[in-house]
C-alpha positions, 0 to 999 in steps of 0.5 A, a space after each residue: 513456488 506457491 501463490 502465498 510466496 506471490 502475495 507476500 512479495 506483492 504485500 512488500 510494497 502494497 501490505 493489505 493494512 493500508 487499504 482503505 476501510 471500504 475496500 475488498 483487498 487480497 485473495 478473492 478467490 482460489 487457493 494460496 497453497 496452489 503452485 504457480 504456473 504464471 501470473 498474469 497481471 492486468 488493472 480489471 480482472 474481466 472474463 476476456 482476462 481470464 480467457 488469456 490467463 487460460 491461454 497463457 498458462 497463468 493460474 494467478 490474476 493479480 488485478 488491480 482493481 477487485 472484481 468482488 467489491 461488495 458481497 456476492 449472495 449468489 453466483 449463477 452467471 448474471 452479470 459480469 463479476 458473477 461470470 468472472 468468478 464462475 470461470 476462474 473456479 472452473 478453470 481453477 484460477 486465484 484471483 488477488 487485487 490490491 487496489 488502495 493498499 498499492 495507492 497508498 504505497 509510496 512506491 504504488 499508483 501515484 509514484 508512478 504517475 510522477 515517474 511518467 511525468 517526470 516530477 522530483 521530489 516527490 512527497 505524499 499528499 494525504 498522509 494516512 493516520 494511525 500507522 505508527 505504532 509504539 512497542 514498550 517493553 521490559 527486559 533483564 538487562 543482560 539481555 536488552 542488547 539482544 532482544 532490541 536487535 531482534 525487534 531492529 532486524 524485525 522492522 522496528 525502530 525506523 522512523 523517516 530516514 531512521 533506523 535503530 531507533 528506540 528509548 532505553 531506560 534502566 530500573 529495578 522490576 519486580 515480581 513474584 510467581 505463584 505455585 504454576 509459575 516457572 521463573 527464569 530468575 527468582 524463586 517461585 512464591 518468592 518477591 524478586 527484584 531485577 535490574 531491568 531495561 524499558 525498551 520503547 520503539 516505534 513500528 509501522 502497524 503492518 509489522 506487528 504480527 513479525 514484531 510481537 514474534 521477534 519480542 515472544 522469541 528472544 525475550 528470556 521471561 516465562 511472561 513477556 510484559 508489554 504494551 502496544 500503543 497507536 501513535 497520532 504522528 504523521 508517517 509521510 511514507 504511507 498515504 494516497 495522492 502524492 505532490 512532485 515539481 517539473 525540472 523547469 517551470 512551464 506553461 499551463 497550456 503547454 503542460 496539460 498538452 504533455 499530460 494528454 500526451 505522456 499519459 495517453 488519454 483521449 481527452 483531458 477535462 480541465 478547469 479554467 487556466 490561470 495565467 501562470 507557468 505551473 511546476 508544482 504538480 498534484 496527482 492522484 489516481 482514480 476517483 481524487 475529487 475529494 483531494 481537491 481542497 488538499 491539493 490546493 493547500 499542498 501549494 499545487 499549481 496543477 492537480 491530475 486525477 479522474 471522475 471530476 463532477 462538474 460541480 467539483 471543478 468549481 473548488 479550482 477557484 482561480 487557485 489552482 487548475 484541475 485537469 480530469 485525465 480519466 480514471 483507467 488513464 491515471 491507473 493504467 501504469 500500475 499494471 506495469 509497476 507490478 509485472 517489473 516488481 514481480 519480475 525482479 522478484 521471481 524468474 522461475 515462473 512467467 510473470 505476463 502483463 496483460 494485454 487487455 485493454 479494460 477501459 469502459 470509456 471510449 473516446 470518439 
């Protein structure tokens, strides 16, 4: 089993197209044509993390979170990300994060937060943009059938609760090849028409490399004509944030006491209550200030996240109350998700959660 089998299982759910612009996602440092011994996965990749990868026979950090966020100009041991670095090429460990390509899974961080919390009926509360792609093609006819069930087995076509999904529309096409050409139907040099099918499906824009491969192989012609656009729709099944409701209406008060205690966190900053029971629940993991306006028109009654400015609590404005759990303490659990994703995926080799606790903020 090598590391690159381990991030394309790992890109199943978290594919590195979704990560955010500013982010430093995938394999930071090693070789993705290593053999696995063990994988340790952990939310912060820190030296005392190493040191137990060392000890437990892992040669593969997957982290949460990525040691090398902007560039290094230097590697000699100053500071902490530079001592990490150094030792995990000593010691000949590869380094993997995944950070917001797995918050803006649906099945990533924030999933996970509902699921601790129990919330129902989950849906994403910052649909990402510019995910959805549209294919269009042109094929003989006689040979639509098989090349559209080549692009459906590759992932196109599948839209919401969708699948096998395209529009079809038969024409004559048109074309003549010149002296280098070498025509499956026609002549060289010679105008030929064809009874032809446009076949038009949409795709999720991670999946076009596997798309464009499935079309080139089964599509019959010496030239493949098509065109890739990038839809303006709205995919609820990519973004980050995500909104959920508790079985049962509680108060406020009493909510924010399971918050505390279900997350695990030494403290919870929140905005003035308001007094109504809440049910309607907003999350999002890590540093979610700017979603506050987001939350609030999601209808939320309660928005989880961490790194509240104390400005920032103002925007509550008696709408909504904003509660600060801290930023480890919302990410915590994808450590988790990951080790039980691994697992189900992989049993001949260890896949070990870390027992490292990386939070920076101690609570008195």
């Amino acid at each position: 089993m090598l590391i690159q089998d381990v991030i394309n299982a790992i890109e199943e759910i978290a594919p590195l197209p979704y990560a955010e612009d500013f982010d430093n996602v995938g394999l930071l440092v090693g070789d993705k044509s290593e053999n696995v011994t063990g994988v340790l996965v952990c939310l912060d990749t820190l030296e005392a993390v190493v040191d137990e990868a060392i000890e437990k026979n892992c040669n593969l950090i997957v982290s949460f979170h990525p040691i090398i966020f902007s560039g290094l100009k230097k590697i000699t041991g100053k500071n902490y990300v530079e001592r990490v670095v150094l030792k995990a090429i000593k010691n000949n460990i590869a380094i993997y994060a995944t950070h917001t390509a797995l918050d803006n899974s649906i099945v990533g961080v924030n999933d996970r937060i509902c699921d601790v919390l129990g919330l129902q009926n989950k849906k994403i509360l910052i649909p990402q943009k510019s995910t959805i792609k549209k294919l269009v093609t042109f094929v003989p006819t006689k040979n639509a059938d098989t090349l559209r069930e080549a692009l459906f087995n590759a992932g196109a076509g599948s839209i919401g609760n969708y699948d096998h999904c395209s529009f079809n529309v038969t024409g004559k096409g048109s074309f003549k090849g010149n002296e280098a050409s070498n025509p499956v139907v026609g002549k060289k040099g010679v105008t030929h028409f064809e009874e032809e099918t446009q076949i038009g499906v949409t795709f999720a824009k991670h999946l076009e490399s596997k798309i464009l491969k499935a079309l080139f192989k089964n599509h019959p012609y010496e030239e493949v004509a098509y065109e890739i656009t990038t839809l303006e729709n709205t995919n609820q099944h990519i973004g980050i944030g995500m909104v959920g409701e508790l079985e049962t209406a509680v108060n406020p008060t009493e909510f924010l006491t399971f918050v505390k205690e279900r997350m695990q966190t030494g403290c919870v900053r929140h905005s003035e209550i308001i007094d109504k029971k809440v049910k309607k629940i907003a999350v999002l993991g890590g540093s979610g200030a700017f979603a506050i306006p987001n939350a609030i028109a999601a209808g939320a009654d309660v928005y989880i996240t961490g790194d509240v400015k104390y400005h920032d609590f103002y925007k509550a404005e008696n709408k909504i109350i904003i509660a600060d759990i801290g930023h480890y303490e919302t990410e915590q659990f994808t450590k988790n998700l990951l080790v039980e994703f691994l697992t189900k995926k992989f049993t001949n080799f260890a896949v070990v959660l870390s027992v490292c606790n990386t939070n920076p903020v101690k609570y008195l």
